[in-house]
C-alpha positions in Angstrom: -56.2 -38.6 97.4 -59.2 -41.4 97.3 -61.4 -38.2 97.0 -59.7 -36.7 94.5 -59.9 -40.0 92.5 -63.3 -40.4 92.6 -64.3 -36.9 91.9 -62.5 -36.7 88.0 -61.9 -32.6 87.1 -64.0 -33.6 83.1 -67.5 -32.8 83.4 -67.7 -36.1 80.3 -65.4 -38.3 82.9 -67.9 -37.3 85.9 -70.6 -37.9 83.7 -69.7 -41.2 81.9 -68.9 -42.6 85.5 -71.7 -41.7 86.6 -73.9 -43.0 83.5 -71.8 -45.8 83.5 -72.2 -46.9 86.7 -75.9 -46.1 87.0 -76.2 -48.7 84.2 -74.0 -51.3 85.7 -76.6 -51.4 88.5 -79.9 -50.9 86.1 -78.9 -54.2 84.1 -77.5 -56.2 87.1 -80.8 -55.7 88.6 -82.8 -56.5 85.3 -80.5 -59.6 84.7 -81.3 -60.5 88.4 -85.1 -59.9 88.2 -85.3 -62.2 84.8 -83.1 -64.8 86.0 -85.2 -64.9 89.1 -88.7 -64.7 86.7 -87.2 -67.5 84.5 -86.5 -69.7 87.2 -89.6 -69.7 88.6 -91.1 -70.0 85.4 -88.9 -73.0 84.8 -89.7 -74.8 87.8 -93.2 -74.1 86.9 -92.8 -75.8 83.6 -91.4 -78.9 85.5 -94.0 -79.0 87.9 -96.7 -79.1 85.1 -94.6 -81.4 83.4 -94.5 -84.0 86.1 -97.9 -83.4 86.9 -99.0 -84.4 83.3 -96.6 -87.8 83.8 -98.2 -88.3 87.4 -101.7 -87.6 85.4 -101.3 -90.0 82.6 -99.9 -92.9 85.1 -102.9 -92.7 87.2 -105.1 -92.8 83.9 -103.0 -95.9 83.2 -102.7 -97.3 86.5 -105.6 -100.4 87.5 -106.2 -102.6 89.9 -107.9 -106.2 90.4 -110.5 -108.0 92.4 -108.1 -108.3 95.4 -107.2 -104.4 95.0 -103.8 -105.7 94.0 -102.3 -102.9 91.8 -101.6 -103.7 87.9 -99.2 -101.5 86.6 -100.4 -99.9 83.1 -98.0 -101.5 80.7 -97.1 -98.2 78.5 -95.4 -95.4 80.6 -95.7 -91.7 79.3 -92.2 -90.8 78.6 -89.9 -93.3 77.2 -86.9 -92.9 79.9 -89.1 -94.0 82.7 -88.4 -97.1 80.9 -84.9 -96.5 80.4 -82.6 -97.8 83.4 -81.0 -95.0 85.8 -82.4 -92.3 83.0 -82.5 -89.3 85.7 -86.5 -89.2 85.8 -88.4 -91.9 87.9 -91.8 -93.1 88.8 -93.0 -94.6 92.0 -96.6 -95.4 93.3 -97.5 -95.5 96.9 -100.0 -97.4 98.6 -101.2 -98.2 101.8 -98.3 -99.9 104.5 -95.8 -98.8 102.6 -95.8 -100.8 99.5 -94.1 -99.5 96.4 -94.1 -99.5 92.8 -91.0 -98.0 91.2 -91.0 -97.2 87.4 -87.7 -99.8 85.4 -85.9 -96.3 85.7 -85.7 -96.5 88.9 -83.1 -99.9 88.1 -79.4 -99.0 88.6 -80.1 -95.7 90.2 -79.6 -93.8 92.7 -82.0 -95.0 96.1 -84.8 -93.0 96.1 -86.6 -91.4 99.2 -90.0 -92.6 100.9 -92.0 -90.0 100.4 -95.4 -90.8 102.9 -98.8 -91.9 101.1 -101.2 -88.8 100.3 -104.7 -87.7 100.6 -106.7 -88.1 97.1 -106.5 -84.9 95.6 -103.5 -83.9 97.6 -100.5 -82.6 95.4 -96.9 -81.7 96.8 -93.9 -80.4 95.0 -89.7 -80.1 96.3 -87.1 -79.8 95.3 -84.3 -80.2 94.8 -83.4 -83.0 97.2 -79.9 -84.0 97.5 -80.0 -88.0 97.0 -76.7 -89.9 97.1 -75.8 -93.4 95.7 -73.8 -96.7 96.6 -70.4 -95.3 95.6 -71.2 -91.8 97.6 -72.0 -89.5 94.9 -74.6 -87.2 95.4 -77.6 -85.8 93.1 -80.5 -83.3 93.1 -83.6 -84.4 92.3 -87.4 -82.5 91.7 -90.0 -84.3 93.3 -93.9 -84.4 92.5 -96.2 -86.3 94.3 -100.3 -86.3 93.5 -102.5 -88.2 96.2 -105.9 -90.4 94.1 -108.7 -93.0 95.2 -109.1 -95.8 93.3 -113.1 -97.2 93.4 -115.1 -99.3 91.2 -118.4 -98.8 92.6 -120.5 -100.9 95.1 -120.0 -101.3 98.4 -116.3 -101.4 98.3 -114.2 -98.8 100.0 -112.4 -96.5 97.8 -108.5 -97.9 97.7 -105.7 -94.9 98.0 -102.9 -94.0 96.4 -100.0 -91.7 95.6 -97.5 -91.6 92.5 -95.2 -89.6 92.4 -93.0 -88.6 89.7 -89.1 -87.4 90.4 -86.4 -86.1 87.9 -82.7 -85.2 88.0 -81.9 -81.7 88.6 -79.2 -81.8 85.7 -81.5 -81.0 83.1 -82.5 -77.9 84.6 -79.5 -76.9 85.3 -78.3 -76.9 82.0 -81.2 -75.4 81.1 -80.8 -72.8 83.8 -76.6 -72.0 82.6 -78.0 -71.8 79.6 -80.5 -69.0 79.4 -78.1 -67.7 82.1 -75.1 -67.5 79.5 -77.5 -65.9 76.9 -78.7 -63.7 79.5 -75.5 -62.1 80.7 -74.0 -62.0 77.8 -77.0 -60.3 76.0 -76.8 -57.7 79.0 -73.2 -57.2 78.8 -73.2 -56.4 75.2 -76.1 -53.9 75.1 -74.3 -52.4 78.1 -71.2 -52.0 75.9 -73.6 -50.4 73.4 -75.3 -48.6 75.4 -72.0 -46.9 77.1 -70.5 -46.1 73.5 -73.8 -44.5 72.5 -73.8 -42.6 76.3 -70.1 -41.2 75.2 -71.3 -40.3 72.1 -74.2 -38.3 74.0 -72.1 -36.8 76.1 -69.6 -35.6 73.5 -71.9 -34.7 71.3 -74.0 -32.8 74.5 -70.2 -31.2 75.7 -69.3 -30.0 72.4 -70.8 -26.7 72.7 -68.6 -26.7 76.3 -65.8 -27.0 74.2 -66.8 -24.6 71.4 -67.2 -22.0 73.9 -63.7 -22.7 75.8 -62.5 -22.7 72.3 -63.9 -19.3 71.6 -62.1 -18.1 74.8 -59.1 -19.0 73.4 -59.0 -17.3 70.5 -60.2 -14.1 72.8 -57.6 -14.5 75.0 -54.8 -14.8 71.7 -56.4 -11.4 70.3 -58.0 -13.7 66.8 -61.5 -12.9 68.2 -63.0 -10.0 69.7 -65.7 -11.9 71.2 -67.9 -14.8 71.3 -69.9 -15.6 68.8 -74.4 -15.7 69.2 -74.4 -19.9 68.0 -74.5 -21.2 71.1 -77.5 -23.4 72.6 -80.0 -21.6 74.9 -78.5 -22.7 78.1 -75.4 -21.6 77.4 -76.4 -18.7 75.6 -76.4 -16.4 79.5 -73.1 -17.6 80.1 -71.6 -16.5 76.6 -73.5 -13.0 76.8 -72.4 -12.4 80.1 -68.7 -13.3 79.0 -69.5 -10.4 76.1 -70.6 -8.3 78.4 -67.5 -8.5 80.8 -65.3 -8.6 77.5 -67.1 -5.1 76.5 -67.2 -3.5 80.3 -63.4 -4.6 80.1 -62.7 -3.2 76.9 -64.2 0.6 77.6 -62.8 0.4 80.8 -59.4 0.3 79.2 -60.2 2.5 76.8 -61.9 5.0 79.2 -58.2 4.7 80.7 -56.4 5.4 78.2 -58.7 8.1 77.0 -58.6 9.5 80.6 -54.6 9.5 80.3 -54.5 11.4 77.4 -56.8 13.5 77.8 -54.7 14.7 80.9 -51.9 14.8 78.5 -53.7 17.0 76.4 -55.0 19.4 79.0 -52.4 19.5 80.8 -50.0 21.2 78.0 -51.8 24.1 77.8 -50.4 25.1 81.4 -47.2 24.1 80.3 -47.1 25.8 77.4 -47.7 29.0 79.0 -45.0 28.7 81.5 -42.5 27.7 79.0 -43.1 31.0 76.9 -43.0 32.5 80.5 -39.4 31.6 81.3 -39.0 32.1 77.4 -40.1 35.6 77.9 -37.7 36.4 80.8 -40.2 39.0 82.2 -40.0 40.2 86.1 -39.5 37.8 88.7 -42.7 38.6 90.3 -44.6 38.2 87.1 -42.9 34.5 86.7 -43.7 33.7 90.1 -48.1 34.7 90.2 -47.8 33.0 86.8 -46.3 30.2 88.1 -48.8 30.0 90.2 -51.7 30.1 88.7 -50.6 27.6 86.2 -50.1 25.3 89.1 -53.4 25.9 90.8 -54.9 25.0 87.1 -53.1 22.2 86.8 -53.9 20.8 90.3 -57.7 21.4 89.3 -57.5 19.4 85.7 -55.6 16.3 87.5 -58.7 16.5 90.2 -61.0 16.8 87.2 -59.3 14.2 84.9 -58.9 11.8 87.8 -62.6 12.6 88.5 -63.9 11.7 85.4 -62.5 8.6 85.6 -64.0 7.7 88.7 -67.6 8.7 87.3 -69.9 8.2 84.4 -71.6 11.8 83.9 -72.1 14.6 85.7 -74.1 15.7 88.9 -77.3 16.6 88.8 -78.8 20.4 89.7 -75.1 21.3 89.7 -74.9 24.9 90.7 -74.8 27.4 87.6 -71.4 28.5 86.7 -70.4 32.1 85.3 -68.4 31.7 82.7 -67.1 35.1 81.7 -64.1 35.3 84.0 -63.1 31.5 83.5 -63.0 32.2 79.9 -60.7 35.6 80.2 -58.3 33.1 82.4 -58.3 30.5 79.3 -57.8 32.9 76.8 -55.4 35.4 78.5 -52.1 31.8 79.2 -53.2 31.6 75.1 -52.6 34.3 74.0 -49.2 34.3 75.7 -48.7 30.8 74.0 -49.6 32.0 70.5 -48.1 35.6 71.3 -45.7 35.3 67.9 -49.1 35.0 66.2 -50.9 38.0 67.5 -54.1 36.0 68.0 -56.9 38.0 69.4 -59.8 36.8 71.1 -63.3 38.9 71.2 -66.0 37.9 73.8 -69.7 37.8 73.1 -71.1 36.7 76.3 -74.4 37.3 77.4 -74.6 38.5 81.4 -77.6 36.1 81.6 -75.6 33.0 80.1 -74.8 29.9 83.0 -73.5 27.1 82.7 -75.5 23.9 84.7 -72.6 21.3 85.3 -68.8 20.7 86.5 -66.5 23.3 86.6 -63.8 20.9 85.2 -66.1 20.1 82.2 -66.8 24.1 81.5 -63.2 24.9 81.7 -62.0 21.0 79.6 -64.9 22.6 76.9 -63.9 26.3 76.8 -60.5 25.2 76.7 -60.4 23.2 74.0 -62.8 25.0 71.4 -60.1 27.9 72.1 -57.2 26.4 71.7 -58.4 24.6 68.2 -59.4 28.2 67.1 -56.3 29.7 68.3 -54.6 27.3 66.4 -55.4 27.9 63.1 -57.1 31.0 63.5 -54.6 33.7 61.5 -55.3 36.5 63.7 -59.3 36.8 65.4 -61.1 34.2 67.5 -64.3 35.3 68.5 -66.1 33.8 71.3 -70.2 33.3 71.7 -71.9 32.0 74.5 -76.1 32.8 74.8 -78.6 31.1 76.6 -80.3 28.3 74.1 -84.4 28.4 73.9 -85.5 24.7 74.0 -89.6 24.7 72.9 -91.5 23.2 75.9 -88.6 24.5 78.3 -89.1 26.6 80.6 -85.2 26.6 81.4 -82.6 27.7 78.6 -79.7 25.5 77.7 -76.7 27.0 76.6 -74.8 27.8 73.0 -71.2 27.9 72.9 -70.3 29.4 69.4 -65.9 29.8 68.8 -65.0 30.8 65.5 -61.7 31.7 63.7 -60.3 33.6 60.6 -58.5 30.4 59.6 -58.8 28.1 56.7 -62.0 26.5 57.7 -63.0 22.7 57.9 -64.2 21.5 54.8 -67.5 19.7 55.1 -65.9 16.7 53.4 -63.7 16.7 56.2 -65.8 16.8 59.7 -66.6 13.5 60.6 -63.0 13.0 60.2 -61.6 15.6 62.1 -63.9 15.1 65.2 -62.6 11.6 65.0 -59.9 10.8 68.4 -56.6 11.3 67.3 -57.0 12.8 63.7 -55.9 16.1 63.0 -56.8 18.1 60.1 -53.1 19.2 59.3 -50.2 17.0 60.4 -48.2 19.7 60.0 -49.9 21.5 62.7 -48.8 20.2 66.2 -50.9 18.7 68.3 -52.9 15.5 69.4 -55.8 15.0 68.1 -58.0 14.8 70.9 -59.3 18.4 72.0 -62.6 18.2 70.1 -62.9 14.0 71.1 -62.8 15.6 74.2 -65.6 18.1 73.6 -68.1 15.5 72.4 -67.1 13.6 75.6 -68.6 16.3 77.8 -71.1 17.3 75.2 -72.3 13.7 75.3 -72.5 13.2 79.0 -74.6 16.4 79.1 -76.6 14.9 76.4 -75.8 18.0 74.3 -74.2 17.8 70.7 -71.5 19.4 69.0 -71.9 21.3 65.3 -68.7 22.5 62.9 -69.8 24.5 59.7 -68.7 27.4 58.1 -68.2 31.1 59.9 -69.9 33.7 58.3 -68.9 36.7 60.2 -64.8 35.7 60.3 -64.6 33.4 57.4 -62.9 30.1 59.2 -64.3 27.2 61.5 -66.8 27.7 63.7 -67.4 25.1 66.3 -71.3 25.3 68.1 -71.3 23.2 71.4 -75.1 23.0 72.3 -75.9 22.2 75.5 -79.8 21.2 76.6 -81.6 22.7 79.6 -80.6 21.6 82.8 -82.5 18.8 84.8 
């Protein structure tokens, strides 16, 4: 649980902890490192301070014929004057004798400190000194060691003053910059965390554009995500189009795949149904049974094929396609029978076909049973090999064409659309020639409607490049 605590799920709760906390330690440590700098500083400025007092006494400070020492009469700073004022003067000389400054009156006892060398300076601080009544104090102490000579034979005469004040006047120096410090430091910490949040929303807003884009995906008000997105997150967002897109033709290859099974498999059906409709001989029902059952065994393989792969296999074996043709047309013209559609073949002996058997029968199939369908009574079906300049292998042309009521050009795109028929009064799906650009696409081939000259309907040209 601790774990999970410290570890927050929002990548602006992660990050504002993390900022915030980082900061916390930044200014702590800057506070620290001044407080320390102005200390020092400060106890600089007293030490020069004292010095100066120590300075001016000695500059003050005489003695007569006997070496006797004379006092100087003005003292540098008023309070030495002033009785238990917190800063006091005291001048050492040989055997301990003493000079204390009229400060010195009424306060606290002061220590001994020893006599010094001329020249010699000390400063300490703060020493705890404690009066009569027991109360105690903290004083700064700053001694500066001289030599007293007139000139002659005399010896020079030592002597030591040093200078001491209370510690409280630091001190309430110190609380104060400390108060102004801290508070300073907590304030532009504040500042700085708002404007951190502000960052950070401001830096996460394109997180939540995007999780709002998903969104409306997911409810079906957007097909995708949009291109205004930053450059970082611009590989995540195409990659999320890309797995919308691969998801999208993957269902729609699926459903595609479905009913194009649908569609190829009625064919079959339809030719049993006029079958039993026929109530021929027994063994006649029974080889067409099965044959329509071996055909519809091979278009589930094929269909369920297809949706396994992508295109077709390479140096496929070439294919016949007379007799696969007179097995397409002969369960047609059983279907369309109370039609009295015939079907004429133009095939050259030379013709192949370079690809899946599945594909040449989903192809033949299909432009047949469009013809057959609105041819009135001729379908007429071409297949030659196609010349391809700078080939030396022929493709193939697949030419069906009816005596029906034609396609008028206004009309193509339309009718080679999935699902669209050119008659809804005609039954059917819709998807038979969808299904022919299919192959004729995988094959990288095309597929042409116009006008038949020779029969005066349709006529469908599926043309097929050489093979690889």
């Amino acid at each position: 649980m601790s774990t999970q605590f410290w570890r927050p799920r929002s990548l602006l709760r992660r990050q504002l902890l993390v900022s915030t906390l980082g900061l916390a330690a930044f200014l702590a440590l800057v506070g620290i490192a001044l407080d320390r700098a102005f200390e020092q500083t400060a106890q600089e400025n007293l030490r020069m301070r004292l010095s100066n007092y120590a300075l001016a006494y000695a500059a003050r400070t005489d003695f007569d014929i006997n070496n006797a020492l004379l006092p100087p009469a003005i003292t540098p700073d008023p309070r030495l004057d002033r009785p238990a004022s917190g800063l006091y003067a005291q001048i050492v000389q040989r055997n301990n004798v003493r000079w204390q400054s009229q400060s010195t009156v009424y306060g606290p006892p002061l220590p001994s400190p020893p006599l010094l060398e001329p020249n010699q300076e000390t400063f300490s601080g703060p020493v705890t000194i404690r009066d009569p009544a027991g109360f105690g104090s903290a004083i700064y102490i700053y001694g500066h060691g001289f030599a007293w000579s007139e000139g002659g034979s005399k010896a020079p005469v030592p002597f030591t003053i040093y200078v001491m004040e209370d510690m409280r006047p630091f001190k309430a120096q110190m609380n104060t910059f400390r108060r102004a410090l801290w508070g300073n430091l907590a304030l532009a910490g504040l500042l700085l965390v708002l404007l951190q949040m502000a960052t950070l929303w401001w830096s996460l807003s394109p997180l939540k554009r995007v999780i709002t884009e998903l969104d409306r995906v997911k409810e079906g008000m957007a097909t995708k995500m949009s291109g205004y997105h930053p450059r970082e997150l611009t590989p995540l967002t195409e990659s999320i189009n890309a797995l919308i897109d691969s998801e999208r033709r993957h269902l729609d290859r699926q459903r595609d795949v479905m009913s194009d099974l649908a569609h190829s498999l009625k064919t079959p059906l339809a030719v049993l149904r006029s079958q039993l409709d026929s109530h021929g001989p027994d063994a006649e029902l029974r080889g067409e049974l099965d044959t329509q059952l071996r055909r519809m065994n091979d278009i589930v393989g094929y269909q369920l094929g297809r949706a396994r792969s992508t295109g077709h296999k390479l140096y496929a074996a070439p294919i016949a396609i007379e007799s696969y043709a007179e097995e397409i047309v002969t369960g047609l013209e059983k279907i369309y029978a109370s039609k009295g559609v015939l079907c004429e073949f133009e095939i050259a002996p030379e013709a192949r076909f370079h690809g899946e058997l599945g594909d040449l029968q989903e192809l033949l199939g299909n432009l047949l049973e469009n013809a057959f369908k609105w041819a009135r009574s001729r379908v007429l079906l071409t297949v030659v090999p196609r010349q391809v300049p700078g080939q030396r292998r022929a493709g193939l042309r697949i030419s069906v064409e009816d005596d029906g009521p034609g396609v008028p050009k206004s009309q193509v795109m339309e009718v080679l659309q999935r699902g669209v028929r050119g008659d809804e009064r005609v039954q059917g799906h819709g998807i038979g020639l969808s299904i022919v650009q299919d192959i004729l696409a995988n094959y990288g081939g095309e597929l042409e409607v116009s006008d038949s000259t020779e029969m005066g309907g349709a006529r469908f040209e599926a043309l097929l490049p050489p093979p690889n």
